[in-house]
C-alpha positions as CSV (number, residue, x, y, z in Angstrom):
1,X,-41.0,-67.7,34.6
2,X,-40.8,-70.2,32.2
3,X,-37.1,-71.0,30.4
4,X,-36.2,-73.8,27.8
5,X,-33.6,-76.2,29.1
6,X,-30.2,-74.6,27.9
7,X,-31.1,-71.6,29.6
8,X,-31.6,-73.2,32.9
9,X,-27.6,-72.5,34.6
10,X,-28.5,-68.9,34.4
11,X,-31.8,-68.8,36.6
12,X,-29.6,-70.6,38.8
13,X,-27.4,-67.6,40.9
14,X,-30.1,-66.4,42.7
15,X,-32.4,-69.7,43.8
16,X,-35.8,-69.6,43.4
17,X,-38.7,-71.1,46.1
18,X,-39.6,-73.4,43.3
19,X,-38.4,-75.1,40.2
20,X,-41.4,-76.9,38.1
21,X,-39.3,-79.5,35.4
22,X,-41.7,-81.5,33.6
23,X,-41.9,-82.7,29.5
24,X,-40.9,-85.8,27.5
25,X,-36.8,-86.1,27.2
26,X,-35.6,-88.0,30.3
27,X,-31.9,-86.9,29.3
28,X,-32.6,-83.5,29.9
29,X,-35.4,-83.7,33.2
30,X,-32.5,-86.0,35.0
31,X,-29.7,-83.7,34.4
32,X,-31.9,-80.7,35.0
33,X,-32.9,-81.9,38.5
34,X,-28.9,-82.9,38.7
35,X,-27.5,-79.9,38.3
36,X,-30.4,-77.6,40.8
37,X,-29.4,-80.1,44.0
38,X,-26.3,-79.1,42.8
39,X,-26.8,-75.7,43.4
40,X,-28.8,-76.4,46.5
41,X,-25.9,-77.9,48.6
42,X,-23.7,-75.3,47.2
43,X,-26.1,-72.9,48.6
44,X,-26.0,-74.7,51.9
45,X,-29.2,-76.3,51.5
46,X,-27.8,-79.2,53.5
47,X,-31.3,-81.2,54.0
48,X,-32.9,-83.2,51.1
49,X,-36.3,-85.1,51.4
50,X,-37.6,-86.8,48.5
51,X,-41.3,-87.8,47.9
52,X,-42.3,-90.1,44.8
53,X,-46.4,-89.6,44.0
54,X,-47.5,-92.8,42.8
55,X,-51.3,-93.8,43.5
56,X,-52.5,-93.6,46.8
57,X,-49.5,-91.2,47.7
58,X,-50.8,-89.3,51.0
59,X,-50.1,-85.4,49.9
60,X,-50.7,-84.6,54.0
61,X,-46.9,-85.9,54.4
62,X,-45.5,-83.0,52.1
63,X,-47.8,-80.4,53.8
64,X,-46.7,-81.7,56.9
65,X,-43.0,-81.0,56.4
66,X,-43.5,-78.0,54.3
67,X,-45.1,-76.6,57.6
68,X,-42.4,-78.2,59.7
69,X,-39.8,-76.1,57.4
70,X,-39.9,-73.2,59.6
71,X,-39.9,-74.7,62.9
72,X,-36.0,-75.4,61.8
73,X,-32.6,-73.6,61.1
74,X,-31.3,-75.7,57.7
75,X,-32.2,-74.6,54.7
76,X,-34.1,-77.7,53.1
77,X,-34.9,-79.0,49.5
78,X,-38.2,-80.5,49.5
79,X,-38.2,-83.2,46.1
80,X,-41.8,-84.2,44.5
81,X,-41.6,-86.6,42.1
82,X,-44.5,-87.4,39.7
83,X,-43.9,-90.3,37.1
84,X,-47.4,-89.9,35.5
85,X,-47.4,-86.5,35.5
86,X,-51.0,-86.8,37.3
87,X,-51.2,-84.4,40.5
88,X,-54.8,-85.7,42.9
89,X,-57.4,-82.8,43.9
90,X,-55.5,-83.1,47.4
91,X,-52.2,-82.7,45.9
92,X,-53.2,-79.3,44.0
93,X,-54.2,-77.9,47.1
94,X,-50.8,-78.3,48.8
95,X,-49.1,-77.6,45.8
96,X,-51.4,-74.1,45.5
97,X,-50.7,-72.8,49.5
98,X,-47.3,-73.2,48.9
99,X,-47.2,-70.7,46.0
100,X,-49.6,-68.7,48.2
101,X,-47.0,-68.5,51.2
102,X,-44.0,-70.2,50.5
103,X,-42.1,-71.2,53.4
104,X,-38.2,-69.4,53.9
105,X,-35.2,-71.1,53.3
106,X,-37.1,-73.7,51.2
107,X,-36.6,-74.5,47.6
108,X,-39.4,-76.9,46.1
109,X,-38.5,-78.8,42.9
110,X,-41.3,-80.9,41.0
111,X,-41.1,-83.1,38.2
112,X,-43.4,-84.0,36.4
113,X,-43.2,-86.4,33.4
114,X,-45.1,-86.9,31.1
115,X,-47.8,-83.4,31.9
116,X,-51.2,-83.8,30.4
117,X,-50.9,-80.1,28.9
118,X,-54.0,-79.2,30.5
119,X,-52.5,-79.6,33.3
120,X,-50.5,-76.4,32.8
121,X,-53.4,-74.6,33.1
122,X,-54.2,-75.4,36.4
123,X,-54.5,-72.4,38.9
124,X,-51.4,-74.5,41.3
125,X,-49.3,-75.1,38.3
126,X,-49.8,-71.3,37.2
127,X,-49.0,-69.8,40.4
128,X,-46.2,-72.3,41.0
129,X,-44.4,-70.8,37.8
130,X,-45.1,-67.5,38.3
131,X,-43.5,-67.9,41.6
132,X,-40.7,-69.6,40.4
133,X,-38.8,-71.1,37.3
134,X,-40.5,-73.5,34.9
135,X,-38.4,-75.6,32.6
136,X,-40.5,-77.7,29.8
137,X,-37.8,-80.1,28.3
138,X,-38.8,-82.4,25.1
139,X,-37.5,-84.2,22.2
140,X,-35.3,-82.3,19.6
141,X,-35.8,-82.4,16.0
142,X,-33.8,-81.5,13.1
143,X,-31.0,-78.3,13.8
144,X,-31.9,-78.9,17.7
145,X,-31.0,-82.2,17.8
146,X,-27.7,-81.7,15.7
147,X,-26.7,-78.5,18.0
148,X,-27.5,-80.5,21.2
149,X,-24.7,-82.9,19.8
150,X,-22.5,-80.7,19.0
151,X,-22.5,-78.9,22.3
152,X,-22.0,-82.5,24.2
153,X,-19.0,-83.5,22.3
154,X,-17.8,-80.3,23.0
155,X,-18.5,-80.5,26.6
156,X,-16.4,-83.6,26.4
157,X,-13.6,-82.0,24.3
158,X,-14.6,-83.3,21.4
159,X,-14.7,-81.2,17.9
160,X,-16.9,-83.0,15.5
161,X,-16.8,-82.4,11.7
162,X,-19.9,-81.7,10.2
163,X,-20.1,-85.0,8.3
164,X,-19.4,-87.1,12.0
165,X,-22.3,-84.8,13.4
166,X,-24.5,-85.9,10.8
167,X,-23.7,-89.5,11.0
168,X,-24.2,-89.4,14.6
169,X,-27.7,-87.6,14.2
170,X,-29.0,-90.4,11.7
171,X,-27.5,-93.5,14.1
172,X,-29.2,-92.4,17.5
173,X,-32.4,-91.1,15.9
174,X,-33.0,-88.2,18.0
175,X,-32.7,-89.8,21.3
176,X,-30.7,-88.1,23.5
177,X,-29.8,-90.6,26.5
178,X,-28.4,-92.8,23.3
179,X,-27.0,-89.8,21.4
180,X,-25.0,-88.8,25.0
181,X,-23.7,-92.6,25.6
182,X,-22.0,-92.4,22.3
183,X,-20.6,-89.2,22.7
184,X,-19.3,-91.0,26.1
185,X,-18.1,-93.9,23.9
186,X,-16.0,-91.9,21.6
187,X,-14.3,-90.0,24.3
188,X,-13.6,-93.1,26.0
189,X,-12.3,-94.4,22.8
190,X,-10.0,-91.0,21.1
191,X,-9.9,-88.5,24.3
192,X,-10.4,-84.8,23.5
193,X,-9.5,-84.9,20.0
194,X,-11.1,-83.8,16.3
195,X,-13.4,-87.0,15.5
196,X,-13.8,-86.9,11.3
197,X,-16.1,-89.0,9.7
198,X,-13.9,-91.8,9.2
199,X,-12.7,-92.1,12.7
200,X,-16.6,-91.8,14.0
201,X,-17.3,-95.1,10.8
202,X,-14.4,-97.0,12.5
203,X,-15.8,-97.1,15.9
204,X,-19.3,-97.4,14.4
205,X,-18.1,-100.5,12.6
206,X,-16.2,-101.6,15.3
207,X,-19.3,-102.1,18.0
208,X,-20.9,-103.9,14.8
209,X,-18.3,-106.3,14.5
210,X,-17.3,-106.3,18.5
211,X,-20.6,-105.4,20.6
212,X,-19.6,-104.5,24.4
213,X,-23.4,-104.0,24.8
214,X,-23.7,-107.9,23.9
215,X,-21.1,-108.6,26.7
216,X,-23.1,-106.4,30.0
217,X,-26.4,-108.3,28.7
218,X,-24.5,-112.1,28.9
219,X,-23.7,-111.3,32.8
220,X,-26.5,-109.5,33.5
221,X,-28.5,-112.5,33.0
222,X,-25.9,-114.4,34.8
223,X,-24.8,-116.6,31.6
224,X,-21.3,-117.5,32.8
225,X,-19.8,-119.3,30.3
226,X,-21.5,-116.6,27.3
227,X,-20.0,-114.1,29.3
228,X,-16.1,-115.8,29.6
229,X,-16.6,-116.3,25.5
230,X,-17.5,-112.7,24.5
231,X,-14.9,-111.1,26.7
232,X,-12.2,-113.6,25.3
233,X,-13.4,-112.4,21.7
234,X,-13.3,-109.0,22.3
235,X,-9.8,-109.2,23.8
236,X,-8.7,-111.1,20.7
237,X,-10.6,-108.7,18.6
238,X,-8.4,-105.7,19.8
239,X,-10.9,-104.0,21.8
240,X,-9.7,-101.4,23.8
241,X,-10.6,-102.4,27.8
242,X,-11.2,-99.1,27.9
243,X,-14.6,-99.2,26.2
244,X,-15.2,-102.5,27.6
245,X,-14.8,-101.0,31.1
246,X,-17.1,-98.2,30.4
247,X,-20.0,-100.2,28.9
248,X,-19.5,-102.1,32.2
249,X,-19.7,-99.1,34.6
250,X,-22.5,-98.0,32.5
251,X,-25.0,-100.4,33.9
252,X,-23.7,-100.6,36.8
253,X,-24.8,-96.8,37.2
254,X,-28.3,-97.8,35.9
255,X,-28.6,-101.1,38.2
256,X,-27.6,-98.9,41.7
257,X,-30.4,-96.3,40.0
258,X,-33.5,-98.4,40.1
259,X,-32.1,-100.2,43.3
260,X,-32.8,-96.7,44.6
261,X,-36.3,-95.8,43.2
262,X,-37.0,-99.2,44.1
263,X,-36.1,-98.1,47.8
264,X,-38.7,-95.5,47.3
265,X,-41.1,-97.3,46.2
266,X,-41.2,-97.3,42.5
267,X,-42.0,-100.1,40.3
268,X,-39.2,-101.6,38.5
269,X,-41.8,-101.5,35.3
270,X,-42.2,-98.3,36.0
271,X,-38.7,-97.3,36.0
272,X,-37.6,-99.5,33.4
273,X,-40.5,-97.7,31.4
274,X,-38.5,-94.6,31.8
275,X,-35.0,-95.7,30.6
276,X,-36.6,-96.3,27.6
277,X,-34.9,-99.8,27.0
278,X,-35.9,-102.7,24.5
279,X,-37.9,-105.8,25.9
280,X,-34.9,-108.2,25.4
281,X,-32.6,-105.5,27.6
282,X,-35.8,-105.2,30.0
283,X,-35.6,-108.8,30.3
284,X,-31.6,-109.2,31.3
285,X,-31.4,-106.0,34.0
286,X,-34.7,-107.5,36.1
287,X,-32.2,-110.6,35.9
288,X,-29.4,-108.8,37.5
289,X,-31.7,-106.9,39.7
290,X,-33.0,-110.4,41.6
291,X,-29.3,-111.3,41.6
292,X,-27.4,-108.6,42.5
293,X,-27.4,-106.9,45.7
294,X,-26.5,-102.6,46.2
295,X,-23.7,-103.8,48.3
296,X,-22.5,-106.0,45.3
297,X,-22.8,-103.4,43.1
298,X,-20.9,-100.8,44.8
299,X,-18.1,-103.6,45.6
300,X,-18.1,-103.7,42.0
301,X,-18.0,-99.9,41.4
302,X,-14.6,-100.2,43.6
303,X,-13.3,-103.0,41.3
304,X,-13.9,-100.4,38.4
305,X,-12.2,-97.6,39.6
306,X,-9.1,-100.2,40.4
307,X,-9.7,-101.3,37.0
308,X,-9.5,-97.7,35.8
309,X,-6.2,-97.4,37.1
310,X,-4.4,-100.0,36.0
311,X,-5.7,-99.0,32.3
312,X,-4.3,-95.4,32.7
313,X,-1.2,-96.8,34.0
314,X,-1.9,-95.5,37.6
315,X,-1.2,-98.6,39.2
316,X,-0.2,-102.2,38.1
317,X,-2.0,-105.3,37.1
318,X,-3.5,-107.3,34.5
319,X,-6.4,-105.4,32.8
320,X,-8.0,-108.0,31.0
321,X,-7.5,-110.1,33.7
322,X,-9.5,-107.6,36.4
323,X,-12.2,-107.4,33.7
324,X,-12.6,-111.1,33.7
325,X,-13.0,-111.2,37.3
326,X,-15.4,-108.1,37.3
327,X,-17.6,-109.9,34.7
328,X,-17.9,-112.9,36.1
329,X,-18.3,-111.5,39.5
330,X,-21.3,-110.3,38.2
331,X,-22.6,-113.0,36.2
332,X,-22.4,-115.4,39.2
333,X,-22.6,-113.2,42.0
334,X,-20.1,-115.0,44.1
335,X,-17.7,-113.4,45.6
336,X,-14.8,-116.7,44.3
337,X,-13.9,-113.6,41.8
338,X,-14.1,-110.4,43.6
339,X,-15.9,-109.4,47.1
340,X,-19.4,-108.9,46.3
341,X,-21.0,-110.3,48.8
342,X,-23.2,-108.3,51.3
């Protein structure tokens, strides 16, 4: 059965032996998978393996261990990845006897990015979704795209006007990931409120004039001293630390992801390919990525939750002064500022 994106929650009370995600929109194939491994665990499908397909991957390894599924007691979610969207001759077989005889208390998900469409013609791929639940995500145009905002600020608790959702459309061009991180920005910024249009200009004009984003890429390529100077402007500039913590834990998030896919065996072009940044951005997180180790950055996660704290008024400090520490931290990687080291 094949279901758009939004209508995905409700296939999701009684699982299905498979779950085929594949399009275009990142946004939406990340927080699809998200939100079935969700339902998984709830489920008590307390065993996870994950296998990435890049070239050369040997398909006997998934065949293996969907044989191997019975021989055990836990229910199991078996995770194919495919980047390039490109499944071998080998790989269709497997792919087709599972939809032949699917093994019990098994729930397959594949993703597939970018899916040649004839592809979905193929006799595994057809079986697979008529055993199961197919979600094709891509890009939203037009009414879509303004309605996909709309429900995210709303998700948030964020009402806004029609002349703020309009704004918003034309500044993040249709790209989700970018349309959800300022949706994130302005309920970091006003909480669950009405946002207007003239609230919405404000903090528009306010990352022109102030640009937090110009702050993560100083210490994410370890430029010390650019990094002491922005955070002392923005401070002096009235920016809330709020917004500077949140660009902060932002990449953070993103640097602990491709750790991860580097650990199975992704290439960081490949990844960065994916997150759909720009070359000078590109540039700064490989920087951070050769100097920054996972323990570092999950020491630093700590600090930001800390952080978070003392800005809510949940425990005492200096704000400003933590963030200066973080940053630098994580510009020098030296733990003369905060315990990062391994």
């Amino acid at each position: 059965m094949r279901v758009g994106f939004d209508r995905l929650a409700g296939q999701l009370a009684d699982l299905a032996p498979v779950y085929l995600l594949y399009g275009e929109e990142p946004l939406q194939l990340t927080e699809a998978a998200d939100l079935i491994r969700r339902v998984c665990r709830a489920h008590g499908f307390t065993e996870r393996r994950i296998y990435t397909v890049l070239p050369g991957f040997d398909w006997s390894l998934l065949a293996a261990d969907i044989d191997a599924v019975g021989l055990f007691s836990e229910r199991r979610l078996l995770e194919v990845w495919v980047p390039d969207g490109k499944v071998s001759p080998e790989g269709a077989k497997v792919l087709f006897r599972y939809a032949e005889s699917p093994p019990e208390a098994t729930v397959l998900l594949l993703r597939l990015e970018n899916l040649p469409a004839a592809v979905q013609k193929a006799p595994w791929f057809v079986r697979l979704e008529a055993l199961g639940v197919a979600v094709q995500v891509r890009p939203l145009r037009g009414q879509e795209f303004l309605d996909f905002l709309a429900d995210r600020a709303r998700s948030k608790g964020l009402d806004l006007e029609r002349e703020a959702l309009h704004f918003l459309a034309a500044r993040t061009e249709g790209n989700l990931l970018a349309a959800a991180q300022e949706i994130d920005k302005l309920y970091v910024l006003y909480g669950r409120t009405r946002i207007d249009a003239q609230r919405l200009f404000e903090a528009v004009a306010d990352s022109a004039r102030f640009n937090v984003f110009d702050l993560t890429e100083a210490w994410l390529m370890g430029q010390v001293e650019r990094t002491d100077r922005i955070l002392a402007g923005l401070r002096a500039e009235g920016v809330a630390p709020a917004v500077v913590l949140w660009a902060i834990t932002g990449e953070l998030r993103r640097l602990l992801q491709l750790l991860e896919e580097q650990r199975l065996g992704i290439p960081v072009v490949e990844s960065l390919k994916r997150q759909r940044l720009w070359d000078r951005r590109k540039v700064a997180v490989e920087h951070a990525l050769r100097r920054l180790k996972r323990a570092a950055l999950h020491a630093a996660i700590r600090a930001a939750v800390e952080i978070d704290a003392v800005i809510k008024g949940q425990a005492v400090g200096d704000a400003w002064g933590l963030l200066r520490d973080l940053c630098l931290a994580l510009a020098t990687a030296e733990s003369v500022y905060l315990n990062l080291s391994e």
